[in-house]
N, C-alpha and C positions, 0 to 999 in steps of 0.2 A: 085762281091764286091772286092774292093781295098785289097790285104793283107799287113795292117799294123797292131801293136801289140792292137791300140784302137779299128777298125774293129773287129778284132779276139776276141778279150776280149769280146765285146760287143755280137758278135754272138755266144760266146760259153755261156754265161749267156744267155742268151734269150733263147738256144734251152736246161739247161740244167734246167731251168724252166720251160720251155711247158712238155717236157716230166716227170720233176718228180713228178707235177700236179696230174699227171693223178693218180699214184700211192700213193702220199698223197692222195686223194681225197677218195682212195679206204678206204685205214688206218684209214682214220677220220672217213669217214660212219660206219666203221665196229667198228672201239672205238679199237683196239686190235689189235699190232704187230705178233700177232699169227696167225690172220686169214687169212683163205688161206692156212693152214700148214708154215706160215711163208713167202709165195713166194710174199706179195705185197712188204715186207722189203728188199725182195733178188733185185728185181725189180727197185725200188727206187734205191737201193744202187747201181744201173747196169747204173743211167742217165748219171750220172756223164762222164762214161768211152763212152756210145755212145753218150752226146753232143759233147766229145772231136773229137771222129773218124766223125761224121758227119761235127764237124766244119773243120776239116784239110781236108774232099774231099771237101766242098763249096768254101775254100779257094786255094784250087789244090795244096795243101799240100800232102807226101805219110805218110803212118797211121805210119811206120817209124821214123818218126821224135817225135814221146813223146817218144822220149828218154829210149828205151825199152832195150839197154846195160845192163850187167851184171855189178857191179860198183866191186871197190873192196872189197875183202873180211872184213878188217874193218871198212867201211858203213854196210853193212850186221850186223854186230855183234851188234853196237851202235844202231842198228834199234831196235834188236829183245830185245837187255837188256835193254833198256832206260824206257822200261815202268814200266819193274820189278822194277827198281829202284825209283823212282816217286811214285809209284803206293804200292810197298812195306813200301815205310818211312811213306805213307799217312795213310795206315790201323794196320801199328805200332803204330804208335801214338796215334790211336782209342782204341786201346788193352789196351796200354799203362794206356791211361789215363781213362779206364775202360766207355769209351763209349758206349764198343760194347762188346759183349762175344763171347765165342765158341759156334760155330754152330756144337753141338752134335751130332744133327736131321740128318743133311745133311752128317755129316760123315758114320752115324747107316746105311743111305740109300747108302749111296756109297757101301759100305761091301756088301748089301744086292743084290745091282745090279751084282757085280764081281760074284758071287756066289762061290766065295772060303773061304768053310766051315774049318775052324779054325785057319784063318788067321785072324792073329791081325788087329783092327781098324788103328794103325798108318800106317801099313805095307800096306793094301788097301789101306790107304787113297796118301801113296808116290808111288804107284802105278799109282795112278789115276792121279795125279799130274804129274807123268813124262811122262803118256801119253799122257795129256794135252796140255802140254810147245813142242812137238812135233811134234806128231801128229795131236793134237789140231790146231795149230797153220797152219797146212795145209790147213785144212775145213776153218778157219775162214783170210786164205788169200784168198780164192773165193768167199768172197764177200767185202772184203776191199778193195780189185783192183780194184772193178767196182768204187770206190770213185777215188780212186788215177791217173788213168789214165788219171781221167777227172783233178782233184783242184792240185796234185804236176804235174801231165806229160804235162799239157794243159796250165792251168789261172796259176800259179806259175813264168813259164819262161815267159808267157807274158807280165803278170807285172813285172818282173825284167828289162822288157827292156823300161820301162815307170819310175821307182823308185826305188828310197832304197830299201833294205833289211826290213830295221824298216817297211817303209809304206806297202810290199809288206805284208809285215806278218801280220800286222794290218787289211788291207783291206781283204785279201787271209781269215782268220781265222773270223772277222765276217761275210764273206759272207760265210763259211763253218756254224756257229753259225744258221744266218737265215736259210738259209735253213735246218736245222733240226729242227727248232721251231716250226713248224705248230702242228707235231706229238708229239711235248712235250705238248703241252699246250692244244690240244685237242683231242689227245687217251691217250694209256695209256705209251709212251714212257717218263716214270718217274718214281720216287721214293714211290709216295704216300704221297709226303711234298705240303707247298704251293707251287703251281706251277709257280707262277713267280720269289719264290726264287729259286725255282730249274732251272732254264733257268739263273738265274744271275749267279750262280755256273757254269752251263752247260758251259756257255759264257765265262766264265773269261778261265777256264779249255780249252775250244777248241780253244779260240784266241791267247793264251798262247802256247800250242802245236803247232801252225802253224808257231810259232818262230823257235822250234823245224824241223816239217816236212821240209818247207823251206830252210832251212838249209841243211839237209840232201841232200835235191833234188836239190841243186844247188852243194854243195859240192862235192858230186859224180856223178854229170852230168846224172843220169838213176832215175827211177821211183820207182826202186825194194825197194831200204830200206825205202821210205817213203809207199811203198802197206805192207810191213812187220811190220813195224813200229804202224800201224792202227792196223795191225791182229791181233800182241805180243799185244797189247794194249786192245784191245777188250778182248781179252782171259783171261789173268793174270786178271783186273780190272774183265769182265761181269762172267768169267767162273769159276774163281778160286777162287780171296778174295772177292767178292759179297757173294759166298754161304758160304763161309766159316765166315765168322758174322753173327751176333745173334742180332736180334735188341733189345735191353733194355728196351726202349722206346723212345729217343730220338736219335736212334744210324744213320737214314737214314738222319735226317739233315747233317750229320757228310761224310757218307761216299755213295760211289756206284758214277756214273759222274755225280750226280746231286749233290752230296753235299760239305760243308764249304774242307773238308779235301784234296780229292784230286785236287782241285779248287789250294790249296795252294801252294803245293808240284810240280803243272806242273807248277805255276809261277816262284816259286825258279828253276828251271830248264832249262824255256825258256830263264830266263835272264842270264846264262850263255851262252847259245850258241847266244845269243844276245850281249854279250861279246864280243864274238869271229866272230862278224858280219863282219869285216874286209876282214877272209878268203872268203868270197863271195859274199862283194861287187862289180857289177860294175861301173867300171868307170866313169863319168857323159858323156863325152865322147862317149862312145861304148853306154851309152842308148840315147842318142841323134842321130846317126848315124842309129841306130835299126827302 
């Protein structure tokens, strides 16, 4: 096969669809991101990163080139705070405006697991939290990578050499949206709201952040702050302010990646580094040549 950036694109969507098939298909039957002990989600989440290595040897590409550089250290930083900050104004606002309460429950249980008998509940709970935002953050980059390798290391620079910034982000974030649909709308990869409102949130929220990732991974030429970037994101949002809300009754329209709130907060945030689109356009020029 020819390697030009339409080839490529096209071969790494078609094989990062056959293989992740296989492993939705599993997720659906079973109804349950759990089943398995969790390994059909780990899987899934792994196509992404071998369409990419499978497309660069079809293409006689070395596995080298997604961009596997260490970037500088402030990519790194923007990566790992950008979600806290998105993600923190979103379930403030929930607090705020008494959507959602404290998750009691989930503190009592945190204390419970530490098993350090007459340790206050806040003092366990910033415990848990610093091990989280760290440590955390480690476990939950092995399996964000297996995304990243493939949608910022792979299809991101390819379509940069086909368009804009704008269109690449557009296109890059709902094809990142579709493909996590299947398991939204038929297991249980959801909030328990209606599920097609929760896929319009999901979507605005994911297409939004690809403004962001994008960004990132063209800015700093390497893959790492946008695989950090997912990890800190997954962690703060699924690990930390998920449990720590209390739903009211209407608190999950509001908040978790399927609902109104942080849907908002990553748009207000995409359109600033969509702002600053400039620092990594290129040229009409250099994607013509490409």
């Amino acid at each position: 096969m020819p390697d030009n950036p339409k080839n490529a694109t096209l071969l790494y969507l078609l094989l990062t669809l056959l293989f992740s098939s296989v492993f939705c298909a599993l997720i659906i039957w079973s109804g349950h991101l759990a089943a398995a002990g969790g390994l059909y989600v780990v899987g899934v989440m792994w196509c992404p990163a071998l369409a990419a290595i499978a497309s660069s040897r079809l293409l006689g590409r070395k596995v080298r080139s997604l961009a596997w550089r260490w970037p500088e250290g402030k990519y790194i930083a923007l990566a790992y705070f950008i979600p806290l900050l998105y993600a923190g104004a979103a379930y403030a606002a929930v607090w705020v405006a008494r959507l959602g309460g404290w998750n009691s429950v989930f503190v009592a249980r945190i204390g419970a697991s530490f098993g350090l008998r007459g340790v206050p509940a806040w003092a366990t709970l910033a415990l848990y939290i610093l091990l989280a935002a760290s440590g955390g953050v480690v476990r939950s980059l092995s399996t964000a990578l297996g995304e990243e390798i493939g949608w910022r290391g792979f299809l991101v620079p390819e379509l940069a050499k086909q368009m804009s910034y704008t269109k690449l982000s557009l296109l890059s974030g709902i094809i990142w949206a579709a493909w996590h649909s299947p398991i939204l709308l038929f297991a249980d990869y959801n909030s328990g709201t209606n599920r097609w409102y929760a896929l319009g949130c999901f979507t605005v929220m994911v297409v939004s952040g690809s403004f962001i990732f994008a960004w990132l991974r063209l800015r700093s030429g390497s893959l790492w702050p946008a695989a950090l970037l997912h990890a800190s994101h997954n962690l703060f949002v699924q690990g930390i302010f998920d449990n720590l809300m209390r739903d009211t009754g209407r608190t999950l329209w509001y908040t978790t990646e399927f609902g109104l709130a942080l849907a908002a907060t990553t748009l207000v945030c995409a359109f600033y580094f969509w702002s600053r689109r400039a620092e990594v356009e290129q040229p009409r020029e250099a994607r013509a040549a490409a």
